[in-house]
ChimeraX commands (.cxc) that place a marker at each C-alpha (Angstrom):
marker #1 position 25.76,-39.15,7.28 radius 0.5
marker #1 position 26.29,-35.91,5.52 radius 0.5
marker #1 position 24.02,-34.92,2.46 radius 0.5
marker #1 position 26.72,-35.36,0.35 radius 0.5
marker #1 position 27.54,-38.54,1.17 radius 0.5
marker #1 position 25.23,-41.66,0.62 radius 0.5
marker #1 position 26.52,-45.35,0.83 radius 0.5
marker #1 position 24.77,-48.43,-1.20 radius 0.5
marker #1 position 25.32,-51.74,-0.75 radius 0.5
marker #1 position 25.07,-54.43,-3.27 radius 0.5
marker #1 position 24.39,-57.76,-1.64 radius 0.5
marker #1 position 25.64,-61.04,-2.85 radius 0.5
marker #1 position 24.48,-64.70,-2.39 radius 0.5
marker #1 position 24.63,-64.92,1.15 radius 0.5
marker #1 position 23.44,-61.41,1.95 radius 0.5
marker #1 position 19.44,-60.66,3.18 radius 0.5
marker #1 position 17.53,-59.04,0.42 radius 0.5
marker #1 position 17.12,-55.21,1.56 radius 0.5
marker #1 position 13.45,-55.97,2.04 radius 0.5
marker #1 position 14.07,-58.92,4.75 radius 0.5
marker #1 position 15.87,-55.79,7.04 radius 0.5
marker #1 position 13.13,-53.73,6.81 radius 0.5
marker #1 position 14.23,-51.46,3.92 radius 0.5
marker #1 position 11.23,-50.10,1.43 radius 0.5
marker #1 position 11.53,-49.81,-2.20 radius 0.5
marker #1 position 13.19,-46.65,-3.52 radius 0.5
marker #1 position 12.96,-47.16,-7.59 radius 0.5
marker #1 position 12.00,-50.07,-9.31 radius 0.5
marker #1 position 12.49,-48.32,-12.72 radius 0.5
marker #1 position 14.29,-49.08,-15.85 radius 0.5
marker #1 position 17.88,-46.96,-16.79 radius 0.5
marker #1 position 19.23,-46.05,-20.09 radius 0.5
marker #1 position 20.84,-49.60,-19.65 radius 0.5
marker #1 position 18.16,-51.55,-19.04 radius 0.5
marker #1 position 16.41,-52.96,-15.62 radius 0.5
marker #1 position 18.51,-53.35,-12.51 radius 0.5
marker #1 position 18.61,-56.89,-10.90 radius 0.5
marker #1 position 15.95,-55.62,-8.45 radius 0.5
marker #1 position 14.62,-52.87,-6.72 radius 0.5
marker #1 position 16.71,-50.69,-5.32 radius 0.5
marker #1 position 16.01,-49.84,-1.59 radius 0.5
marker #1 position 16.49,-47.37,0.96 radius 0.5
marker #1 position 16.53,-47.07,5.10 radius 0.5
marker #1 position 18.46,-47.11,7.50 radius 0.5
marker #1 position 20.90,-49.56,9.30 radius 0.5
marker #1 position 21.60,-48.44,13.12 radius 0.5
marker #1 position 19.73,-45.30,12.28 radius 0.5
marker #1 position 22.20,-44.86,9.76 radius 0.5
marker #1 position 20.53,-43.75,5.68 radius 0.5
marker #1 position 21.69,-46.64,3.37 radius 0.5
marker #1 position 20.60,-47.91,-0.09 radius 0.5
marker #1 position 20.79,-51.53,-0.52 radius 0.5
marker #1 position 20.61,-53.73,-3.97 radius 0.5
marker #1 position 20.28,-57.46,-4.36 radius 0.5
marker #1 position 22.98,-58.26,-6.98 radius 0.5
marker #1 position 21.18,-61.22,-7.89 radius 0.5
marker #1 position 17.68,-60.16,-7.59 radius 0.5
marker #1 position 14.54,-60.80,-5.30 radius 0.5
marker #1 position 14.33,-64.01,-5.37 radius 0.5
marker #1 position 17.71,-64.93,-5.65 radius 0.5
marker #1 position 17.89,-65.73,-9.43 radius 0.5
marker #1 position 20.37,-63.94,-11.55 radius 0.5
marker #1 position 23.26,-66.08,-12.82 radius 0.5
marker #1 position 26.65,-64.05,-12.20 radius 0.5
marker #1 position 27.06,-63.71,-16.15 radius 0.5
marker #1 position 23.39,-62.28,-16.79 radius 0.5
marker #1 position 23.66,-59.37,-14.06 radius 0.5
marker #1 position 22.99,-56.46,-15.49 radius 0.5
marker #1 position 26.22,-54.80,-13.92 radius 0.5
marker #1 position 25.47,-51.52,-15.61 radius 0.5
marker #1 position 21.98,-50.89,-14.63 radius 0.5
marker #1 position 22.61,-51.85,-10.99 radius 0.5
marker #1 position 25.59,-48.96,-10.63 radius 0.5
marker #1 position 24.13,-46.43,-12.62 radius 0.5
marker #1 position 20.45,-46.77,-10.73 radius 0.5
marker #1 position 22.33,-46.78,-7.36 radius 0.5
marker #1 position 23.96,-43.33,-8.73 radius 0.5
marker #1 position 21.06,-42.18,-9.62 radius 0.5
marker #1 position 19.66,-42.29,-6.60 radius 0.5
marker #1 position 22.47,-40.00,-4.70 radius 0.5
marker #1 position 24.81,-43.01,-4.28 radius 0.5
marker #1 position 28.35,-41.91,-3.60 radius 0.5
marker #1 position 30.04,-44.91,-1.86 radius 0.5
marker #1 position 29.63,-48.86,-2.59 radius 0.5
marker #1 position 30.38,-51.48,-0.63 radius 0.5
marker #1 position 29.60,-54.99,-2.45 radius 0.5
marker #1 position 29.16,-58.27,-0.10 radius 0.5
marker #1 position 30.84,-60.99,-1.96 radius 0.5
marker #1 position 31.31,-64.82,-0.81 radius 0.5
marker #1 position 33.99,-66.06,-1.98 radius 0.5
marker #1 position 36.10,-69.42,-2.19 radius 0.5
marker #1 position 39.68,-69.63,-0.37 radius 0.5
marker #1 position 42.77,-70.33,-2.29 radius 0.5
marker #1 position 45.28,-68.50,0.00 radius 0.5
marker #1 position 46.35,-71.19,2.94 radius 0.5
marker #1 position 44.77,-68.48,5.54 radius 0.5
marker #1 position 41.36,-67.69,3.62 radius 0.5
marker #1 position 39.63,-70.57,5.48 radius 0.5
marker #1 position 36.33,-70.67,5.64 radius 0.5
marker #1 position 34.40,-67.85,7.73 radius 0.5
marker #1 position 37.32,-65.26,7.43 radius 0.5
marker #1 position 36.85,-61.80,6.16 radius 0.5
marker #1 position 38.49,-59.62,3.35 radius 0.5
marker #1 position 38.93,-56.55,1.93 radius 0.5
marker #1 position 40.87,-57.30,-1.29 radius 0.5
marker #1 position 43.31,-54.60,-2.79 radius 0.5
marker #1 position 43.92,-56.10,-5.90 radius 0.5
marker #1 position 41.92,-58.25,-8.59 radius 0.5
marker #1 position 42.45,-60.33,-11.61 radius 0.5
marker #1 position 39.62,-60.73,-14.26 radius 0.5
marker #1 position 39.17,-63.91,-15.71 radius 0.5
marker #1 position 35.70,-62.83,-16.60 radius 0.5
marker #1 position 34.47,-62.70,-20.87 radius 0.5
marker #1 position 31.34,-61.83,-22.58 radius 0.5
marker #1 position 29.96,-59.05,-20.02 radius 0.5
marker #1 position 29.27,-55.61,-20.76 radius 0.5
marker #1 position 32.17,-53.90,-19.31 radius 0.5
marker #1 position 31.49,-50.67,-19.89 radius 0.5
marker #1 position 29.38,-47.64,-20.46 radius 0.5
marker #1 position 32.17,-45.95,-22.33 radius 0.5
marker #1 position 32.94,-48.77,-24.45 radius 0.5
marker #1 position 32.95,-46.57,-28.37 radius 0.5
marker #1 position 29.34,-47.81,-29.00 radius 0.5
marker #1 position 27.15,-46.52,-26.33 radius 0.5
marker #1 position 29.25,-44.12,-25.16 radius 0.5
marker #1 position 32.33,-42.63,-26.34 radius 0.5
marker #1 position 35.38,-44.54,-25.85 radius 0.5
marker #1 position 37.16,-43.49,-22.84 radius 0.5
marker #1 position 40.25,-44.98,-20.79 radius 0.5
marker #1 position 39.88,-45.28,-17.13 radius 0.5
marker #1 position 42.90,-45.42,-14.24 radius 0.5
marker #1 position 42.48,-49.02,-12.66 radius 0.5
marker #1 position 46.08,-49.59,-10.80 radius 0.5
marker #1 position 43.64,-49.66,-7.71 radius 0.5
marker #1 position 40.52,-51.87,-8.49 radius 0.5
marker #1 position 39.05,-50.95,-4.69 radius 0.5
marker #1 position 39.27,-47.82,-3.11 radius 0.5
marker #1 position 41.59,-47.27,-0.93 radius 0.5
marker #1 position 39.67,-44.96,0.87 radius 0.5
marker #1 position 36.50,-47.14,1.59 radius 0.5
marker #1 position 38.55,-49.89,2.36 radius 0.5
marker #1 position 40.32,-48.14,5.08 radius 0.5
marker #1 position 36.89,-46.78,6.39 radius 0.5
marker #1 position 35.70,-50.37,6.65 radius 0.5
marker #1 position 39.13,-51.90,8.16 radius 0.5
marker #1 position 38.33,-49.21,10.52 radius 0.5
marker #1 position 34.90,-50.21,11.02 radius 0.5
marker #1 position 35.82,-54.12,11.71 radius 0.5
marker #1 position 38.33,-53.06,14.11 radius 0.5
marker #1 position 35.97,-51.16,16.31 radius 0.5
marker #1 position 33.79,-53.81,16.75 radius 0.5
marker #1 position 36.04,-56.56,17.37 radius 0.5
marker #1 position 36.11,-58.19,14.09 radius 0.5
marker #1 position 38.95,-59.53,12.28 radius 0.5
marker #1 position 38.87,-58.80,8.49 radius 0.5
marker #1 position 42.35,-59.73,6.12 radius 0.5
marker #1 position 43.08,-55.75,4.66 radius 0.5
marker #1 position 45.29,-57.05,1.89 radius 0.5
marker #1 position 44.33,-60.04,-0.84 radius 0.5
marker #1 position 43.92,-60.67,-4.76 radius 0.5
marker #1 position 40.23,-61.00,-5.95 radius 0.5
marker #1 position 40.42,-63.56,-9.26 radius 0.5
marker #1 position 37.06,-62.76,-10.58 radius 0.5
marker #1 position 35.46,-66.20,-13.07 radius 0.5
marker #1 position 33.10,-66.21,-14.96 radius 0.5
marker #1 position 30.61,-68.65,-13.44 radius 0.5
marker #1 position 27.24,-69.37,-12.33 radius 0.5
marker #1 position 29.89,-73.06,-12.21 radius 0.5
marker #1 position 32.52,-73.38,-9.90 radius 0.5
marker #1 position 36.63,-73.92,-10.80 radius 0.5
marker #1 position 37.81,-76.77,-12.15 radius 0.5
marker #1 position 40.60,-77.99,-9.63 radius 0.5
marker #1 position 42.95,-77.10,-12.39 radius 0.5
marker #1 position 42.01,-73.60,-12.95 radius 0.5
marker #1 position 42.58,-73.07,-9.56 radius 0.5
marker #1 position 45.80,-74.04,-9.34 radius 0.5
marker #1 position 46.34,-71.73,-12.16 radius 0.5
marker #1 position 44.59,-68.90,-10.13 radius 0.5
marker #1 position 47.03,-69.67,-7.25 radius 0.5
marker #1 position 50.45,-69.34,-9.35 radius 0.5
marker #1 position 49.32,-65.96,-10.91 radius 0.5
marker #1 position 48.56,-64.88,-7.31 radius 0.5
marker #1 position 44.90,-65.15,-6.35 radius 0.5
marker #1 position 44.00,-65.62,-2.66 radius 0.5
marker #1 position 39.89,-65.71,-3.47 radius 0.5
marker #1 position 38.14,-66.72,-6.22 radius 0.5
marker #1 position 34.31,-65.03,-6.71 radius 0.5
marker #1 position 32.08,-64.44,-9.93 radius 0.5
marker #1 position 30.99,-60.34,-9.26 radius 0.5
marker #1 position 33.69,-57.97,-8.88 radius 0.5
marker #1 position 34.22,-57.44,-12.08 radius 0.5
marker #1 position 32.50,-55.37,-14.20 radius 0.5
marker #1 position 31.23,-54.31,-11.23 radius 0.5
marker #1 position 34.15,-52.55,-9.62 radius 0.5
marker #1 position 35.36,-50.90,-13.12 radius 0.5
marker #1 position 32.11,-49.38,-13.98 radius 0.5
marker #1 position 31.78,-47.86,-10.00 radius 0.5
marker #1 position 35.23,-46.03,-11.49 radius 0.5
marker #1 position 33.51,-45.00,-14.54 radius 0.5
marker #1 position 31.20,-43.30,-12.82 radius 0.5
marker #1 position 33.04,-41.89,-10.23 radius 0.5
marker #1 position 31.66,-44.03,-7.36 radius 0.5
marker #1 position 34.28,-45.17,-4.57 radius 0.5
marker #1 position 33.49,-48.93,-4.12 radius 0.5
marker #1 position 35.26,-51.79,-2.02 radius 0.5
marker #1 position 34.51,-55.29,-1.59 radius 0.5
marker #1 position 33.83,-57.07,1.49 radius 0.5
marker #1 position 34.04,-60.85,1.29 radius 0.5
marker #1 position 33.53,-63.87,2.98 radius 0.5
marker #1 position 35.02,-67.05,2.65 radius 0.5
marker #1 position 32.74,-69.61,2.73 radius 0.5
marker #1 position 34.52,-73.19,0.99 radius 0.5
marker #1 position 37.76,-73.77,0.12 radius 0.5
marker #1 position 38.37,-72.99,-3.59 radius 0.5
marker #1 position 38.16,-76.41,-5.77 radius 0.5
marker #1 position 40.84,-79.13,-4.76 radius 0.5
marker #1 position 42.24,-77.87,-1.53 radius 0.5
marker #1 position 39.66,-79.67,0.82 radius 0.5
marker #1 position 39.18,-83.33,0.77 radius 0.5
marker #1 position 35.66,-83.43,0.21 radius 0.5
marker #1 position 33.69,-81.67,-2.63 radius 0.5
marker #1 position 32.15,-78.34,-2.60 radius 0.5
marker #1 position 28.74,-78.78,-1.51 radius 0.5
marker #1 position 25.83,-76.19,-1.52 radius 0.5
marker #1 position 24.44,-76.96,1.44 radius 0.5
marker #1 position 28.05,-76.34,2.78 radius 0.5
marker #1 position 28.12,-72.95,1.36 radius 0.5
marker #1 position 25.15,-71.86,3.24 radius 0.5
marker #1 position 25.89,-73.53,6.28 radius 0.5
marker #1 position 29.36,-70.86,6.02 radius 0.5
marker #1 position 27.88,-68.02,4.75 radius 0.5
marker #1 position 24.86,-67.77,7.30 radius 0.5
marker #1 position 27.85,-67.58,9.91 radius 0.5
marker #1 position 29.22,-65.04,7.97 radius 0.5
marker #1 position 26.77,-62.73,7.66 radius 0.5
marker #1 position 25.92,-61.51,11.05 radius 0.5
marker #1 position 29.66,-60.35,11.43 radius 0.5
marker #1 position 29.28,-58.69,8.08 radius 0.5
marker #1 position 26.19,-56.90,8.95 radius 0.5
marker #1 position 28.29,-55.23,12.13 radius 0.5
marker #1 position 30.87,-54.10,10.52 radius 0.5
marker #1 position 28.32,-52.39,7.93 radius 0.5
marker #1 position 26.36,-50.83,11.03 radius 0.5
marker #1 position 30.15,-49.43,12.29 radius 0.5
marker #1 position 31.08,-48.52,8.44 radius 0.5
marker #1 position 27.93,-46.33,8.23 radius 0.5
marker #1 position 28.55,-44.66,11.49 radius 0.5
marker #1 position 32.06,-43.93,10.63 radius 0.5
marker #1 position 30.89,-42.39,6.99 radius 0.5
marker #1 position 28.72,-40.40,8.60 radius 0.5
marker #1 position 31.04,-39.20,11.58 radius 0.5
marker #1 position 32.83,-38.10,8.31 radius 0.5
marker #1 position 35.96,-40.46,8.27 radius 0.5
marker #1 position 37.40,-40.06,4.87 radius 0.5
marker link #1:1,2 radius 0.2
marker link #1:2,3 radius 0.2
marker link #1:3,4 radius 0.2
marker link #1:4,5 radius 0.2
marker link #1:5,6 radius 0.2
marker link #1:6,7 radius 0.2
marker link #1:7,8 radius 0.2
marker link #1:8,9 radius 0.2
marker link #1:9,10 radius 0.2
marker link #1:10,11 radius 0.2
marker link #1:11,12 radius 0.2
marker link #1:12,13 radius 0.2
marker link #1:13,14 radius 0.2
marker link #1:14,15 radius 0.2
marker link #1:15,16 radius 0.2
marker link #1:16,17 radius 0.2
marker link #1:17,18 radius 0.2
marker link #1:18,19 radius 0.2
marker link #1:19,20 radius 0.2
marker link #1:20,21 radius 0.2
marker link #1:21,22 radius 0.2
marker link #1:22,23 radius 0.2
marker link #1:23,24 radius 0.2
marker link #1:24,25 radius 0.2
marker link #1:25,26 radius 0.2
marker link #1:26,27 radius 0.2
marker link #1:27,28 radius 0.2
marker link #1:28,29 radius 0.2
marker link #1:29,30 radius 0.2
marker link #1:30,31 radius 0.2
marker link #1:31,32 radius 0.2
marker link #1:32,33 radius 0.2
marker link #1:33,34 radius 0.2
marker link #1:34,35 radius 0.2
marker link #1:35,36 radius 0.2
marker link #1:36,37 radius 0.2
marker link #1:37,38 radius 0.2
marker link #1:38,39 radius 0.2
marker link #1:39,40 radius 0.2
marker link #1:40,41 radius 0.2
marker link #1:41,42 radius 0.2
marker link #1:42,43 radius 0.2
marker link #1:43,44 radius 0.2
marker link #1:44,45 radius 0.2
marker link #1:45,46 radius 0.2
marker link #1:46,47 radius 0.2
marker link #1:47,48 radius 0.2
marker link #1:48,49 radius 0.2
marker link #1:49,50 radius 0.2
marker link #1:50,51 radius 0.2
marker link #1:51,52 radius 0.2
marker link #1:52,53 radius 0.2
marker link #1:53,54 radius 0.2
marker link #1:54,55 radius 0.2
marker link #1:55,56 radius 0.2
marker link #1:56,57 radius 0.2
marker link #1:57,58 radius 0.2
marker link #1:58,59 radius 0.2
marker link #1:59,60 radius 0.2
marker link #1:60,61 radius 0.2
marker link #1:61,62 radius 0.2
marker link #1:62,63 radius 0.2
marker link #1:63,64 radius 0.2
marker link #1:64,65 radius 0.2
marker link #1:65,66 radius 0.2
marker link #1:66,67 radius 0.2
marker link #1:67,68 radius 0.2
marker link #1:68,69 radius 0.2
marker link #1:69,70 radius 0.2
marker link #1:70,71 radius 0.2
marker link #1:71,72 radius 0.2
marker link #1:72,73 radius 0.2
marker link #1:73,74 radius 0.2
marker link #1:74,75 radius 0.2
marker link #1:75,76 radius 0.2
marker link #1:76,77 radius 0.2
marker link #1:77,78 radius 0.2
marker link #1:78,79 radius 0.2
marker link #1:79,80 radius 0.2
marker link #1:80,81 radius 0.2
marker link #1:81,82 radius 0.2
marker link #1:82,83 radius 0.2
marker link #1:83,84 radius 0.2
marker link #1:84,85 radius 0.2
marker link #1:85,86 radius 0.2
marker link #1:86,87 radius 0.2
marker link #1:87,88 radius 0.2
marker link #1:88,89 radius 0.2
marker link #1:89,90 radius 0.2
marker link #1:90,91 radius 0.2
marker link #1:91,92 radius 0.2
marker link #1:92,93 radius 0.2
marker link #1:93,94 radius 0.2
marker link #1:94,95 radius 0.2
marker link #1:95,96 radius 0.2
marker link #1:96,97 radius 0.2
marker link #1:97,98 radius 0.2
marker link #1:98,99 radius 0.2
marker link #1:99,100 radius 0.2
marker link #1:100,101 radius 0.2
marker link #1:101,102 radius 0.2
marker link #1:102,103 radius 0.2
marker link #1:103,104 radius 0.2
marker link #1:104,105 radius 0.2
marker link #1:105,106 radius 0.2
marker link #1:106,107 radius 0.2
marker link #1:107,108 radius 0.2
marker link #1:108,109 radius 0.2
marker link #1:109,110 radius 0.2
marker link #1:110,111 radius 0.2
marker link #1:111,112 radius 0.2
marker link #1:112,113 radius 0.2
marker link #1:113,114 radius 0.2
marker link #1:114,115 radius 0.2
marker link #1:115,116 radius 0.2
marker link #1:116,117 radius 0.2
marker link #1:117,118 radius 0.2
marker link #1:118,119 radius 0.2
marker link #1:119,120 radius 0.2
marker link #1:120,121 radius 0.2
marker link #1:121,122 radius 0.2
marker link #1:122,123 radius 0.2
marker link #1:123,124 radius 0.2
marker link #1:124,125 radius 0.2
marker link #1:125,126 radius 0.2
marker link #1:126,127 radius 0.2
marker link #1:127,128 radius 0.2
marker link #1:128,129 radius 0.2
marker link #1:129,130 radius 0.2
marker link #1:130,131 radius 0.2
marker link #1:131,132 radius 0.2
marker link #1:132,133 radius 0.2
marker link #1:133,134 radius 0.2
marker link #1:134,135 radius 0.2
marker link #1:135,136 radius 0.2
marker link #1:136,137 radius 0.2
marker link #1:137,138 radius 0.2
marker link #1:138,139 radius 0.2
marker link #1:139,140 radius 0.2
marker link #1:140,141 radius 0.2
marker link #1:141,142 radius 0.2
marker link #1:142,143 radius 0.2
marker link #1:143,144 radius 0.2
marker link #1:144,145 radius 0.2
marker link #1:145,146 radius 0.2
marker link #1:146,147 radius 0.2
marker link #1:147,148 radius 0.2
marker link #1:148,149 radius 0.2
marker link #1:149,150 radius 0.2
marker link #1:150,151 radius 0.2
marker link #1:151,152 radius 0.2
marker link #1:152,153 radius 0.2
marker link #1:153,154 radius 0.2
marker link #1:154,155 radius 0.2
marker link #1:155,156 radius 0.2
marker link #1:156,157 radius 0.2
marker link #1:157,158 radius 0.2
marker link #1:158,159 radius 0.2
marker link #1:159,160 radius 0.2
marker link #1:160,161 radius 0.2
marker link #1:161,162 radius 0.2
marker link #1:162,163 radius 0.2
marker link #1:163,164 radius 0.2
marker link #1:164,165 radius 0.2
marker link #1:165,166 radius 0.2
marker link #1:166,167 radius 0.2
marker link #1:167,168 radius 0.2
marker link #1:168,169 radius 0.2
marker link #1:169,170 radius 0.2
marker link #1:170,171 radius 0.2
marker link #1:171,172 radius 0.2
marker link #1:172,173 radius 0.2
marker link #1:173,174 radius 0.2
marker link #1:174,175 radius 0.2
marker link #1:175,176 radius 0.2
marker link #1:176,177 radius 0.2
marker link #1:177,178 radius 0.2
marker link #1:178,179 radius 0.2
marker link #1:179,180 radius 0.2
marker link #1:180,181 radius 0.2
marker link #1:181,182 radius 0.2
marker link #1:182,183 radius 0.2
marker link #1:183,184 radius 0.2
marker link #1:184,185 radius 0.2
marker link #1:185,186 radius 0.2
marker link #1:186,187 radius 0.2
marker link #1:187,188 radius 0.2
marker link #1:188,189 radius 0.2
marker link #1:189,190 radius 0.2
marker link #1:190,191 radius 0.2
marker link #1:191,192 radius 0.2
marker link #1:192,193 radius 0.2
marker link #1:193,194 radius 0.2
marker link #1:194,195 radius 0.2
marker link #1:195,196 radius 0.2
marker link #1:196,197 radius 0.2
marker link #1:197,198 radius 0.2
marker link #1:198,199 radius 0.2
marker link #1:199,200 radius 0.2
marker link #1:200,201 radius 0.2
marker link #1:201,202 radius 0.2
marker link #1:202,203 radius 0.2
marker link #1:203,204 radius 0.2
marker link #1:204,205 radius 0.2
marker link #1:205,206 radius 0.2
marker link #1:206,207 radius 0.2
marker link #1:207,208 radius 0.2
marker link #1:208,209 radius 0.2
marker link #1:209,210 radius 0.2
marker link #1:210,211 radius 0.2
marker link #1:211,212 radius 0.2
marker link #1:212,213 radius 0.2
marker link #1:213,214 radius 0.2
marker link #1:214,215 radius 0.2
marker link #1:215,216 radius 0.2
marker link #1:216,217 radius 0.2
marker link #1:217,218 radius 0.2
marker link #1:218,219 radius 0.2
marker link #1:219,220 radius 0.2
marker link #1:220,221 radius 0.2
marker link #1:221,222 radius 0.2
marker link #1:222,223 radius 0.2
marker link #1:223,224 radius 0.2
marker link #1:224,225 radius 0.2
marker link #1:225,226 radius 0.2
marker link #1:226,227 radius 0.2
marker link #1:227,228 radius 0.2
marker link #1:228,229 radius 0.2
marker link #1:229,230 radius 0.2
marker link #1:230,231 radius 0.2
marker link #1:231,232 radius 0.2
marker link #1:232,233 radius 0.2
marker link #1:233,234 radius 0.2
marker link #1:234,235 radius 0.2
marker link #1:235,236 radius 0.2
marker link #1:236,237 radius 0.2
marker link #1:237,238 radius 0.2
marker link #1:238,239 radius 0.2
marker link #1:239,240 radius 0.2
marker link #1:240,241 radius 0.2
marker link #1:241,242 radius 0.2
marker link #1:242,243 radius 0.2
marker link #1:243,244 radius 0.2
marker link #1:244,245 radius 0.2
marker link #1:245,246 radius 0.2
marker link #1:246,247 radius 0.2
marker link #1:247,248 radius 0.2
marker link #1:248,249 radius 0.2
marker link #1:249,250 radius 0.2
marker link #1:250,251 radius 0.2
marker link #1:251,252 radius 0.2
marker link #1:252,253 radius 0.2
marker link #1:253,254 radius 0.2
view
């Protein structure tokens, strides 16, 4: 990968925690937003540099409200990030996001209230407007469509990301709601996330993995143990196409 370019990734519920791949600790410091979820760590995947954060810390423990959102992008800048890719699991409300598919959503819809949004919100920073017709870059997400199809792994390019605000799931009515304004996945982390990677300049794309049908569309109720069952299957797909992605970034696909 050239010097100039450096990707992180931010790993969700189901990902490994950056230490559990052999990755050592990079910063473990505070930011001028407060502490990041964890420590932010750096290595290499396929012999390829990466920086890796666990969204919801090390242990797994950080409710999807409580993330500090901010700390976790601008450390991951910080530290010569130019490129994020975030691992999300996700719940299916499209008819063909069944569990164990793969996405890279294009669009999102924030349902989301309460977070800090923003570092340039008029208080601790001066207010400024951001362009955010394109949530995910289109750029990343081609690299990583790219990435899936060289190694044989189907991913859906194209889908609506309805961000909630969590750590509970839907109500079956709220996603039926979700459904007629035109989500196909429901998750609890792209957003502020993907709006303050803009603010700061970072590209950023989601990759996400069904892993239950969103409330009411199965017969049986969500369970956790189902979850994990889904997203353990997930994951070993999502770490290839990761390996590809970083080979491709630093072949210099753009």
């Amino acid at each position: 990968m050239s010097a100039e370019r450096l990707v992180a990734v931010i790993g969700g519920s189901a990902a490994p925690a950056g230490r559990d791949i052999g990755l050592e600790v990079a910063s473990d410091t505070d930011t001028p937003w407060g502490k990041p979820s964890g420590p932010v760590r750096a290595g290499s995947i396929e012999g390829r540099r990466v920086l890796w954060l666990a969204r919801h810390g090390e242990p797994h423990a950080i409710a999807p409200h409580r993330v500090n959102y901010r700390a976790n992008l601008y450390a991951l800048q910080t530290l010569g990030a130019t490129d994020v890719i975030a691992l999300n699991t996700v719940g299916g409300i499209a008819a063909h996001a069944s569990p164990g598919s793969l996405w890279l959503p294009d669009q999102l819809i924030d349902y989301t209230w309460g977070r800090a949004a923003s570092f340039h919100d008029g208080e601790s920073l001066p207010l400024r407007h951001i362009e955010f017709g394109e949530p995910f870059d289109p750029r990343l997400r081609a690299l990583l469509a790219r990435a899936a199809s060289d190694c044989g792994i189907h991913v859906s390019v194209t889908g609506v990301y309805g961000c909630t605000q969590g750590p509970r799931l839907e109500t079956a009515a709220e996603i039926l709601r979700m459904r007629r304004d035109g989500c196909d996945l429901v998750g609890m982390t792209a957003m502020p996330e993907a709006a303050l990677a803009r603010e700061l300049g970072l590209r950023y794309a989601s990759l996400a993995m069904v892993v239950n049908p969103a409330a009411g569309l199965a017969a049986e109720p969500i369970t956790m143990e189902a979850i994990t069952h889904e997203a353990a299957g997930c994951m070993e797909r999502v770490l290839r196409v990761l390996a590809c992605a970083l080979t491709l970034a630093d072949q210099g696909f753009d």
